[in-house]
N, C-alpha and C positions, 0 to 999 in steps of 0.2 A: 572813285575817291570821295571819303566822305566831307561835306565842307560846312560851315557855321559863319551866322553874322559874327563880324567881328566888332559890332556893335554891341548886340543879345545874341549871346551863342545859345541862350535856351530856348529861342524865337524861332519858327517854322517858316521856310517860305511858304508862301500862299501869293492865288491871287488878287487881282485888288479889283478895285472898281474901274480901273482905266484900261483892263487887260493885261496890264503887266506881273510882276511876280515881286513881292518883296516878302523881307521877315515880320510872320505876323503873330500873333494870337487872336483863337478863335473865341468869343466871348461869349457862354451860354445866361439867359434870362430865363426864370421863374417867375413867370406871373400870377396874382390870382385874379379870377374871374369875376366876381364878386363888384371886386374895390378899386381891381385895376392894378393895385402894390406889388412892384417885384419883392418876392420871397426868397430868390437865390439866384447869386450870382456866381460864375465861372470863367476866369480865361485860360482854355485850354489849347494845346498844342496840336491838336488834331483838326486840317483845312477839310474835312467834311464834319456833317449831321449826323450824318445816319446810324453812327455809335455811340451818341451823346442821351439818348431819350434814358435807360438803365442807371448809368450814371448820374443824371438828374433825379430822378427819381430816389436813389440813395442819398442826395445832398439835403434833398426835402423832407425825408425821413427824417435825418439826423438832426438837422433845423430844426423842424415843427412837433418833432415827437410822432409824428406818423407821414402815409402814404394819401397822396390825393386819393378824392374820391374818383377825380377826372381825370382825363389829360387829353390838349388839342393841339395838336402839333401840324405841321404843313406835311409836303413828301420827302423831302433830305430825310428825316424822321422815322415815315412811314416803312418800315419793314420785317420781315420775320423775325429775329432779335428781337425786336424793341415792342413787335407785340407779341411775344412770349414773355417780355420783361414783365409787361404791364400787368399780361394776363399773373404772371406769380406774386407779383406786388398785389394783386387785388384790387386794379387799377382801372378804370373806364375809361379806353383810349379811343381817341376819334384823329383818324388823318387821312392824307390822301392817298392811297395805291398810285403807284406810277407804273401801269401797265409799260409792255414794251412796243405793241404797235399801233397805230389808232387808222382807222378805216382811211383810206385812198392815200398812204404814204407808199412809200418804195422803201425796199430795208439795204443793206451795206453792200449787197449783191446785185442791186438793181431791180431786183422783179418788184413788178405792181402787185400792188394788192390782191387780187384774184389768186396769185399763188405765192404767199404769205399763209406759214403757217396756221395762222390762227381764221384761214380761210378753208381749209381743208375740212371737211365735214367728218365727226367723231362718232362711230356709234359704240356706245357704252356697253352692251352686252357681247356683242363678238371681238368688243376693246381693241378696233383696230381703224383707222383715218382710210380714207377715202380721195384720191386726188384729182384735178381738172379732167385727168385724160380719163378715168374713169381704173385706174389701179387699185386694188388693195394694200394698205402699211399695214403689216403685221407685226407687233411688239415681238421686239429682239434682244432689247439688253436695257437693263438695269443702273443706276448711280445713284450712287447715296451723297447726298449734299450736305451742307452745315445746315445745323440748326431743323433734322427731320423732315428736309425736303427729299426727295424723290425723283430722280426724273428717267423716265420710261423714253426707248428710244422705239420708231417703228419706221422699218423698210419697205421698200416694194417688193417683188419676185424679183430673182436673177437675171436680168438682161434687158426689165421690163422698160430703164431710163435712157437706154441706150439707144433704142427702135423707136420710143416715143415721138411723134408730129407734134409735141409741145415741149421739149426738150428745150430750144432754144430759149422760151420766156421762164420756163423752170428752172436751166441751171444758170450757175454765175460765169458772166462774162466770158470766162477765163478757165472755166469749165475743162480738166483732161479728158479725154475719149472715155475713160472705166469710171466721173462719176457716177455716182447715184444718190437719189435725194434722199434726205432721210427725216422725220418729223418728232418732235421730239414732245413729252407730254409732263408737267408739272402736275406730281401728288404732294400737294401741301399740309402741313401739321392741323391739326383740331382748330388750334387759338387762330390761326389765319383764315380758315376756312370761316369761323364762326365770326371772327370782323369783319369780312369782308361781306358777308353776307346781312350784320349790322348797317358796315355802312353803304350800301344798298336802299335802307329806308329815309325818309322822308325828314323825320326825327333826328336822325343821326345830321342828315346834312344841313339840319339848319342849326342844330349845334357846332359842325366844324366849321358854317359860315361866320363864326366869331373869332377862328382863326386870326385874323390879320387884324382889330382892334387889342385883341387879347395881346399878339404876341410882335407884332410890327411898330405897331405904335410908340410903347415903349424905348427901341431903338432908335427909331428917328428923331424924337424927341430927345436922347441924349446926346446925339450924333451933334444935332441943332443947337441946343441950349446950352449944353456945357459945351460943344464942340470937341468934343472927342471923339475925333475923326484918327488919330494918331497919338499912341500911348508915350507921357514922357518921362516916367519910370522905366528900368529894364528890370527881367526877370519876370516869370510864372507868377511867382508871390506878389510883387508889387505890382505888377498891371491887374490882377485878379481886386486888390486894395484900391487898387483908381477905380476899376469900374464900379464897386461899391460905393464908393462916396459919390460916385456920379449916378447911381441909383439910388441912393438916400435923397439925394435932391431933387430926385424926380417922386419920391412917394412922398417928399414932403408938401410938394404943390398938392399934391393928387391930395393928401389927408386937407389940404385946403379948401379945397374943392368939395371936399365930399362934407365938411363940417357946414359949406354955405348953403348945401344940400337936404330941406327940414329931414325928406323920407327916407335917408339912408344916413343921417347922425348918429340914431341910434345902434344902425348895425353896425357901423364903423367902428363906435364906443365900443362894444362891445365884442370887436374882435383886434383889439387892439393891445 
């Protein structure tokens, strides 16, 4: 059954800071680098990131008459989407990949590390995974994902999970007698291979280490100073209109700032 605030029926639940759920809007910020100055602001109805980077980037087009040269954004952000977005906008995106498993965790099935896929040893010419017990995965089947990804599935022989002396740490729990393990391999689009492989360098990460002055800041400082912790207009339109004026008074300190500033007066003046 579908149900709505009956405060702001146009308002999403979401959740909050305390763990609980209420009806929210999600509020996007456009910062520049530079000067500090949010360029654009958004309160949108969607309680995740990860589909917002495109859509910024169209708001700032239509703002400024054009596309960043940049964009730094954290991992809510970071994904195939949003860097294909950037990549067609013409855009220089920097953020963080949120791989899915990181050395000496356990995954939702229990096994440690050691047999976790991305422990499995790949060789590229006979395109086939390698496991603890010493089996061969041979690519078996195909899937086409959104967004140009790929993902290549590969099995052992017939019978070979069943006999296995490492069976128990291999499969889950919960395991029927006919599982068998299967390894699965991500072929990623051009634009993701070639970010990721950007941000990989030295360069890259100390430009996304501006991340969280650029783009944190910001919000805390309006969270704090206007207190706008809780929207007291309803509706898309009008809470979109608070947080503008509550980002006018934060670029108004900030143009304060930067005017008390001798070495960056001029740049200021001049991009103003």
């Amino acid at each position: 059954m579908a149900r709505a605030s009956s405060t702001d029926p146009k308002a999403h639940v979401m959740r909050n800071g305390e763990g609980g759920t209420v009806p929210s809007y999600n509020v996007q910020l456009m910062t520049d680098t530079t000067h500090g100055l949010i360029v654009n602001v958004e309160a949108t109805t969607d309680a995740v990131d990860h589909r917002q980077l495109a859509p910024a980037l169209g708001r700032c087009a239509q703002a400024l008459g054009r596309h960043p040269e940049q964009v730094v954004a954290d991992g809510d952000y970071t994904n195939h989407a949003s860097v294909q977005a950037a990549a067609r906008c013409g855009v220089d995106f920097y953020g963080s990949w949120q791989e899915s498993w990181k050395s000496g965790e356990r995954d939702a099935q229990g096994r440690s590390a050691a047999f976790l896929a991305s422990a499995f040893p790949y060789d590229v010419e006979q395109d086939c995974f390698t496991c603890p017990a010493g089996e061969t995965l041979t690519h078996s089947a195909t899937q086409n994902r959104e967004h140009g990804v790929r993902i290549h599935v590969y099995r052992p022989p017939r019978g070979a999970c069943r006999s296995c002396v490492l069976r128990r740490q291999c499969a889950p729990q919960k395991a029927r007698p006919v599982w068998v393990r299967s390894i699965t391999r991500s072929e990623e689009p051009a634009a993701t291979r070639a970010f990721k492989a950007k941000m990989a360098t030295e360069e890259a990460q100390r430009i996304y280490a501006q991340w969280s002055r650029i783009a944190e800041f910001p919000h805390a400082w309006i969270k704090e100073s206007c207190g706008l912790r809780q929207f007291r207009c309803r509706g898309r339109l009008k809470a979109t209109i608070e947080a503008t004026w509550a980002s006018l008074s934060y670029n108004l300190t900030r143009w304060f700032a930067l005017r008390r500033r001798p070495n960056l007066t001029q740049a200021a003046l001049a991009s103003a």
